[in-house]
C-alpha positions as CSV (number, residue, x, y, z in Angstrom):
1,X,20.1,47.7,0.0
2,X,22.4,49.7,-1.1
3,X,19.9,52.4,-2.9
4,X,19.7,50.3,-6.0
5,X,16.5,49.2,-6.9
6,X,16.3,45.6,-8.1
7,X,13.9,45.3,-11.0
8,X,12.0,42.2,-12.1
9,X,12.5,40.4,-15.3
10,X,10.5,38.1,-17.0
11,X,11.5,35.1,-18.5
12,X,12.0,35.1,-22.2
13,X,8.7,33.6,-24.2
14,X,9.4,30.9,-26.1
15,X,9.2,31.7,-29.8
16,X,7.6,28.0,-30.6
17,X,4.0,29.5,-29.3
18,X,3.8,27.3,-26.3
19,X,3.0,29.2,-23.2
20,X,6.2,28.3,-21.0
21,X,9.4,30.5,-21.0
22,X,11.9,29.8,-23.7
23,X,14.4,28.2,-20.8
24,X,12.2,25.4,-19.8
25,X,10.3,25.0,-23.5
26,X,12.8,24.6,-26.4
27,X,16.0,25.8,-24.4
28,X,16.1,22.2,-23.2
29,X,15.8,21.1,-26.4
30,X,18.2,23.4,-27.8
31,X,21.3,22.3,-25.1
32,X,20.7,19.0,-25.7
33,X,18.7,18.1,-22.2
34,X,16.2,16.3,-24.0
35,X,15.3,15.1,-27.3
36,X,11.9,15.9,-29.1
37,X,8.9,13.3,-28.9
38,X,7.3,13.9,-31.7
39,X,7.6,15.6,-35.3
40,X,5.5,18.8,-33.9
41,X,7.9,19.4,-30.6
42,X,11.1,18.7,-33.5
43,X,9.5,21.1,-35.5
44,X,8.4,24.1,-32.8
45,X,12.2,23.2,-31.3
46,X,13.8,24.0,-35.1
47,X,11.6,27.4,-35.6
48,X,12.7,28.5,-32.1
49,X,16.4,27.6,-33.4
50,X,15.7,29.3,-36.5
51,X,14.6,32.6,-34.3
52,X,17.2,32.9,-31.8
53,X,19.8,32.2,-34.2
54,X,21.0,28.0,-33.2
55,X,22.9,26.9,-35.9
56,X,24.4,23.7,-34.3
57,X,21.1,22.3,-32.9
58,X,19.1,22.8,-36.4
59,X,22.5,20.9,-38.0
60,X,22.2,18.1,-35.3
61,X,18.4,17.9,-36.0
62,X,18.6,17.5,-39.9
63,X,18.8,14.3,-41.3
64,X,22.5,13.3,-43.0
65,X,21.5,12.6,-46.2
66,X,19.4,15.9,-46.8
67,X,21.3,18.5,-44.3
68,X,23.4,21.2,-45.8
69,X,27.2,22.2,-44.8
70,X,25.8,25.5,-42.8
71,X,22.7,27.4,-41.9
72,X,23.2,31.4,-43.0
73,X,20.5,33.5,-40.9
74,X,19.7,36.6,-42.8
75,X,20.1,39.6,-40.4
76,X,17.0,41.5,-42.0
77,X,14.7,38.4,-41.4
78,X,12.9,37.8,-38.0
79,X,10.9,35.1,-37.0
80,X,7.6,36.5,-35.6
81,X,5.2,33.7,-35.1
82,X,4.0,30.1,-36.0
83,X,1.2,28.4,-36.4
84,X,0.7,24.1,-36.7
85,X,-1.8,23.1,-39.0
86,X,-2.1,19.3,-39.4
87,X,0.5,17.1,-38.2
88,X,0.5,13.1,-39.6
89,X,2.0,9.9,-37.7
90,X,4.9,10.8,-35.2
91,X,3.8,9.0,-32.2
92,X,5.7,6.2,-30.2
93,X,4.3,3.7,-33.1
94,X,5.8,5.7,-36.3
95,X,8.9,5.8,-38.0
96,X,7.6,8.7,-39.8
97,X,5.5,12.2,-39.5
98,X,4.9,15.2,-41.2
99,X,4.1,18.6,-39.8
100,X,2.4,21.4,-41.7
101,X,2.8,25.3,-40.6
102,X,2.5,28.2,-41.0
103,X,5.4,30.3,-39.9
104,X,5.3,34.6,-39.7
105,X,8.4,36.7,-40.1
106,X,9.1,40.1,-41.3
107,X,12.2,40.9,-43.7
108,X,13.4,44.4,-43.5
109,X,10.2,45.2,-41.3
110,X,7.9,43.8,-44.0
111,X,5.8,41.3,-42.8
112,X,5.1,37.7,-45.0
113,X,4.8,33.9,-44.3
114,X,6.3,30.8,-44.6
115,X,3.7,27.8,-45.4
116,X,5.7,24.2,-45.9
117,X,4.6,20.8,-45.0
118,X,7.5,19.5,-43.0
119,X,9.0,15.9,-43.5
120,X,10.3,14.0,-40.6
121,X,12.0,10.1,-39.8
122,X,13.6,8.8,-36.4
123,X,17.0,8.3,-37.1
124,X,19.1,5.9,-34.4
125,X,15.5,6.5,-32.1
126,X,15.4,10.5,-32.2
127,X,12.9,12.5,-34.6
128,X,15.2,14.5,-37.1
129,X,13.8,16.8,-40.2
130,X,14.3,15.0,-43.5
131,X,12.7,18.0,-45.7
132,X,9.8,20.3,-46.7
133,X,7.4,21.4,-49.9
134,X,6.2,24.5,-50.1
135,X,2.8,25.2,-50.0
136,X,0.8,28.2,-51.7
């Protein structure tokens, strides 16, 4: 060696709350590898987007007839955790699903929640997000 001492890095945790490292959880997702199975993976895949800042894969997940021209990411906001509550439908059988969460962030350093019930159809055979209500 040449007196440089080679450190070890960890892979990246994914921000969805799955145990894998963000590469081989919604990384895949995110460069188009694979497509979600159900509403929750769709929905853990668009909060990881929404944390590390993936514009183009939240626009290619949102359904035409409900997704905006842009997604703006607020420098002051980030995304610090999420939780699943209750998910509906979404298996091989369903055309449609809903996933309700409870996602953590802090803005400016202060720490709050974001609790929606998330609405979701298969659109040409791939889960997309359609919309959400706010809950509380």
């Amino acid at each position: 060696m040449d007196g440089m001492s080679r450190r070890a890095t960890r892979p990246t945790p994914c921000p969805c709350g799955h145990p894998r490292p963000y590469d081989t959880c919604c990384g895949g997702l995110h460069r188009g590898e694979a497509a979600a199975s159900t509403p929750e993976e769709l929905m853990r895949s668009r909060y990881s987007a929404f944390a590390v800042r993936d514009e183009g894969y939240l626009l290619r997940t949102w359904h035409p007839r409900t997704r905006p021209p842009r997604v703006e990411f607020d420098p002051a906001l980030r995304w610090t955790g999420l939780e699943i509550e209750e998910t509906t439908e979404g298996t091989a059988f369903h055309t449609t699903g809903t996933v309700t969460f409870r996602a953590r962030y802090t803005d400016a350093g202060r720490p709050d929640s974001l609790h929606e019930r998330s609405r979701f159809e298969r659109l040409d055979g791939a889960w997309v997000y359609v919309d959400g209500a706010f809950i509380d």
